[in-house]
N, CA and C atoms as a LAMMPS dump frame, in Angstrom:
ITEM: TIMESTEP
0
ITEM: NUMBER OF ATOMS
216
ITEM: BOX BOUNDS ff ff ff
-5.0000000000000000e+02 5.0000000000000000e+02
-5.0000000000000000e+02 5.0000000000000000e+02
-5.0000000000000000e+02 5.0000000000000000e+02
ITEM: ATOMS id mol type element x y z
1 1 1 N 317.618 139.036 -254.873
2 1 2 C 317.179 138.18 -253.799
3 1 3 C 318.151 137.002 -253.678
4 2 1 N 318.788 136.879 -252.109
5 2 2 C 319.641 135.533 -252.212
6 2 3 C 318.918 134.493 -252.04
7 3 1 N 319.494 133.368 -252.248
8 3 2 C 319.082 131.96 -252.488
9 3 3 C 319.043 131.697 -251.019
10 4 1 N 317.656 131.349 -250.537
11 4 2 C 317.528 130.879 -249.226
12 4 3 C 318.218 129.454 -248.496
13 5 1 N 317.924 129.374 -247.413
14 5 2 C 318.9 128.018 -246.947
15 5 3 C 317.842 127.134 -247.037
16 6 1 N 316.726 126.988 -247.143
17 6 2 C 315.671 126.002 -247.453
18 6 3 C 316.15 125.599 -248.779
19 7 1 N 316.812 126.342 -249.656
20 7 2 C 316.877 125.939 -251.472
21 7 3 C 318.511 125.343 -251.393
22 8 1 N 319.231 125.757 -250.366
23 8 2 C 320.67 125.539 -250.629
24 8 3 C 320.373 123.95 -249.867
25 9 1 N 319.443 123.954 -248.483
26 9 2 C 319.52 122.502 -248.116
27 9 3 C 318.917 121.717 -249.384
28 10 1 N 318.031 121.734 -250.018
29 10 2 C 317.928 120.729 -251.221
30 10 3 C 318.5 120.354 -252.321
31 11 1 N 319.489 121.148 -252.965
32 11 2 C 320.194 121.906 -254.136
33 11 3 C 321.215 120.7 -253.665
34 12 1 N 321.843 119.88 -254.836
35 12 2 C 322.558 118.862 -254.976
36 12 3 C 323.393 119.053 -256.353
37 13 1 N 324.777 118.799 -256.332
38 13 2 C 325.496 118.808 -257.967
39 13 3 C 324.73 117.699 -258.526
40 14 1 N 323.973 118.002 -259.809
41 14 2 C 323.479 117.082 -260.896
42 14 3 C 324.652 115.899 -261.182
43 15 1 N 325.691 116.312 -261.035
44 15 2 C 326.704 115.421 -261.461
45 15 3 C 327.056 114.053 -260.29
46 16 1 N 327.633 114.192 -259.02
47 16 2 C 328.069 113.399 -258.32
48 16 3 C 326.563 113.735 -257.207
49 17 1 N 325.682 114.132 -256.938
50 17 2 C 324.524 114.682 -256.015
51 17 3 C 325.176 114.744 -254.603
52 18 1 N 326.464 115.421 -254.351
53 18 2 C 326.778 116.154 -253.074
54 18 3 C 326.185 117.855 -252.922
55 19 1 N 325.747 117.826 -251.825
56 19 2 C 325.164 118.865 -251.326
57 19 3 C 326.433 120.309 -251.877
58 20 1 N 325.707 121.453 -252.443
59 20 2 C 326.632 122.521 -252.549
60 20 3 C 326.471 123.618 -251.672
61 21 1 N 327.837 124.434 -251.951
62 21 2 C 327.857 125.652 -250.916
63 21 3 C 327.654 126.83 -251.844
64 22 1 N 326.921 127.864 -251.22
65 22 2 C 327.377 129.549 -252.015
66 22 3 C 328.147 129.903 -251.919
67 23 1 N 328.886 130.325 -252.737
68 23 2 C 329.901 130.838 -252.957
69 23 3 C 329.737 132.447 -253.076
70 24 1 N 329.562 133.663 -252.396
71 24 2 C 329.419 134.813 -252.692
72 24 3 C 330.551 135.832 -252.753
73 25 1 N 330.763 136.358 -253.996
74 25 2 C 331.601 137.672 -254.211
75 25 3 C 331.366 138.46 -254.995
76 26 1 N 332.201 139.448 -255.068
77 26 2 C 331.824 141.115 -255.68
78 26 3 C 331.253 141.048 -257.132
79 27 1 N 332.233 139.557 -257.99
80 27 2 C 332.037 139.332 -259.464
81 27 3 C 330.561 138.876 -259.479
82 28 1 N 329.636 138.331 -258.437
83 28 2 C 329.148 137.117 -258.821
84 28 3 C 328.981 135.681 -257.934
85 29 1 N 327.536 135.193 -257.651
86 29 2 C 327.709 134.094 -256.784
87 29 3 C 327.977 133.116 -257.462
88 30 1 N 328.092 132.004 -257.071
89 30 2 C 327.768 130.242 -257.364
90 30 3 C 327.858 129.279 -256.101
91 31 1 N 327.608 128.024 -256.844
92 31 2 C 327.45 127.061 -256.353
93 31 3 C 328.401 125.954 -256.069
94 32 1 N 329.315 125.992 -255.407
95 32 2 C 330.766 124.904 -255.205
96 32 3 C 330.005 123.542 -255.022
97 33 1 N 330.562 122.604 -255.794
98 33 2 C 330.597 120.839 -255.342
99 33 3 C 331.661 121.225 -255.123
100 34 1 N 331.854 120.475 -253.828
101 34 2 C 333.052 120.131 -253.193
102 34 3 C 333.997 119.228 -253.45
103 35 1 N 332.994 118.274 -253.935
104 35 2 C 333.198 116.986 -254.651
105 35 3 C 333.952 117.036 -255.784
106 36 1 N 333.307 117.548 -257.161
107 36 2 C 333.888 117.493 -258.281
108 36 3 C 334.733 118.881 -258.443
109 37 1 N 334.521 119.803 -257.84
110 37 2 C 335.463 120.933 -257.85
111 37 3 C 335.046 121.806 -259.029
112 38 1 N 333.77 122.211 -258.685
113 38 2 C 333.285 122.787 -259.993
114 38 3 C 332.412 124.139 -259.24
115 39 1 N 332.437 124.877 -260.175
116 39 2 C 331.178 126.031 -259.264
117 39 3 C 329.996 126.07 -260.756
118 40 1 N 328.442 126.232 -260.132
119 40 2 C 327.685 126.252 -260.88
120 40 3 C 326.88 128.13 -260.895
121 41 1 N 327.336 128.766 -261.392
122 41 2 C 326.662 130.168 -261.569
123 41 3 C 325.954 130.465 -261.156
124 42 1 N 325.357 131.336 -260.624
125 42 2 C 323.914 131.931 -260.345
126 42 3 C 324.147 133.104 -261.309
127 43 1 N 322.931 133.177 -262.128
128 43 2 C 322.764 134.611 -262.961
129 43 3 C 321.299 134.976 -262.611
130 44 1 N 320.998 135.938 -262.443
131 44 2 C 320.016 136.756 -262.019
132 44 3 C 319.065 135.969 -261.509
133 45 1 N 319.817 135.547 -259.897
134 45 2 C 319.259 134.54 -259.046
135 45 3 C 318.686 133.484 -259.524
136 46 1 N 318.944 133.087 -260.061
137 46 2 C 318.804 131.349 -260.564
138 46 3 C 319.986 130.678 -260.658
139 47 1 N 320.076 129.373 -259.883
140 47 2 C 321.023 128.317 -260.369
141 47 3 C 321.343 127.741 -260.956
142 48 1 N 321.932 128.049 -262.297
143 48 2 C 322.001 126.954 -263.218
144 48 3 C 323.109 126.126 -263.305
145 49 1 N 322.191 124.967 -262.694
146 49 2 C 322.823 123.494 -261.966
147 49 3 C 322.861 122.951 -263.432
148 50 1 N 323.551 122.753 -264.332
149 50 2 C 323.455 122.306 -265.605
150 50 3 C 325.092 121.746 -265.494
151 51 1 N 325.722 120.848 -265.63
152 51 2 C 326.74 120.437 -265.816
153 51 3 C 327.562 120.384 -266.977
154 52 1 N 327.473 121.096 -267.909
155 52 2 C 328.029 122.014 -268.921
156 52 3 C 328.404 122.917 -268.925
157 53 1 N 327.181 123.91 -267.849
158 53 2 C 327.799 125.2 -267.438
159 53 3 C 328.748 125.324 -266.18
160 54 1 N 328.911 123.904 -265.665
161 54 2 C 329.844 124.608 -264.499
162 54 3 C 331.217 124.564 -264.929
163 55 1 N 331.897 125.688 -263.722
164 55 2 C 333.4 126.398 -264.292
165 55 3 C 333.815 125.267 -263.282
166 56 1 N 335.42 125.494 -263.574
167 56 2 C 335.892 124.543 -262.685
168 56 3 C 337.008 125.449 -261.883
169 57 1 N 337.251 125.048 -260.359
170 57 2 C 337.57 125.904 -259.194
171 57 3 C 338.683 125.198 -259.004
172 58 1 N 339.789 126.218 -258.648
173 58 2 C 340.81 125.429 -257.771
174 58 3 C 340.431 125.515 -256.074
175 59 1 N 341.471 124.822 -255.285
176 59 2 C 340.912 125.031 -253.703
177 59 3 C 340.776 126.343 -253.169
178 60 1 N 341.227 127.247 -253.508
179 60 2 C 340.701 128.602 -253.139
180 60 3 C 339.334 128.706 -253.578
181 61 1 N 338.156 128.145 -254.28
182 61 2 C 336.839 128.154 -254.894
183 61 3 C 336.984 128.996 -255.851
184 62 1 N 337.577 129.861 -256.609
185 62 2 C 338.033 130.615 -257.506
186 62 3 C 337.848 129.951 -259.107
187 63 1 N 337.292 130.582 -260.279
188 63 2 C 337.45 130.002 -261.114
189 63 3 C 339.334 129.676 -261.683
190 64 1 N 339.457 128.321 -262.266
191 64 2 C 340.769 128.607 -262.71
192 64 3 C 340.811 129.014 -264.008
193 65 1 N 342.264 129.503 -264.533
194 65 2 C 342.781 130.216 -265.029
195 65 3 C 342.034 129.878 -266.454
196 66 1 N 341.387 130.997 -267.082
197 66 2 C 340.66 130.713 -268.421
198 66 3 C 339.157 130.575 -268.509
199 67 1 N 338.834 130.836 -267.57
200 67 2 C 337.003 130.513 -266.662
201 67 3 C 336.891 132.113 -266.386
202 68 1 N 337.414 132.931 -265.832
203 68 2 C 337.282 133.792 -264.86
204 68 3 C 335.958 134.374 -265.246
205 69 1 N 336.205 135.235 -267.112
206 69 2 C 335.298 135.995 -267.504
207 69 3 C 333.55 135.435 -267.61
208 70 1 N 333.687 134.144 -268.18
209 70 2 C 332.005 133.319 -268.039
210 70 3 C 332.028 133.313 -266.883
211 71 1 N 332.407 133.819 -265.387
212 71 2 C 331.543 133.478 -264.1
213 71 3 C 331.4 135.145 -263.827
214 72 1 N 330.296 135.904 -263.704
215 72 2 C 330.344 137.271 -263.325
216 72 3 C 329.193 137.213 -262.565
């Protein structure tokens, strides 16, 4: 089940509280701050907005180099 737009309009980075985007692909969704440049996982549809767990993205939203395998 995807994450509805009622949950994405409330859903804020814990860290800086800018609004995030989904990020959806073949590996795996998440959650981009735009802001801090981080993506936050979704694993079996849940967000875990935890700021420990987020990977960090270059501008393509892509994990960078050394992240790839923890985002699936």
């Amino acid at each position: 089940m995807p994450i509805s737009q009622e949950l994405l309009d409330i859903l804020a980075c814990p860290k800086c509280k800018t609004g995030v985007i989904l990020k959806e692909r073949p590996k795996g969704s998440g959650l981009i701050c735009p802001t801090c440049k981080v993506i936050y996982p979704i694993k079996d549809d849940i967000p875990i907005m935890l700021i420990d767990e987020a990977i960090p993205v270059g501008e393509d939203g892509e994990p960078k180099a050394g992240y790839t395998s923890e985002w699936k």
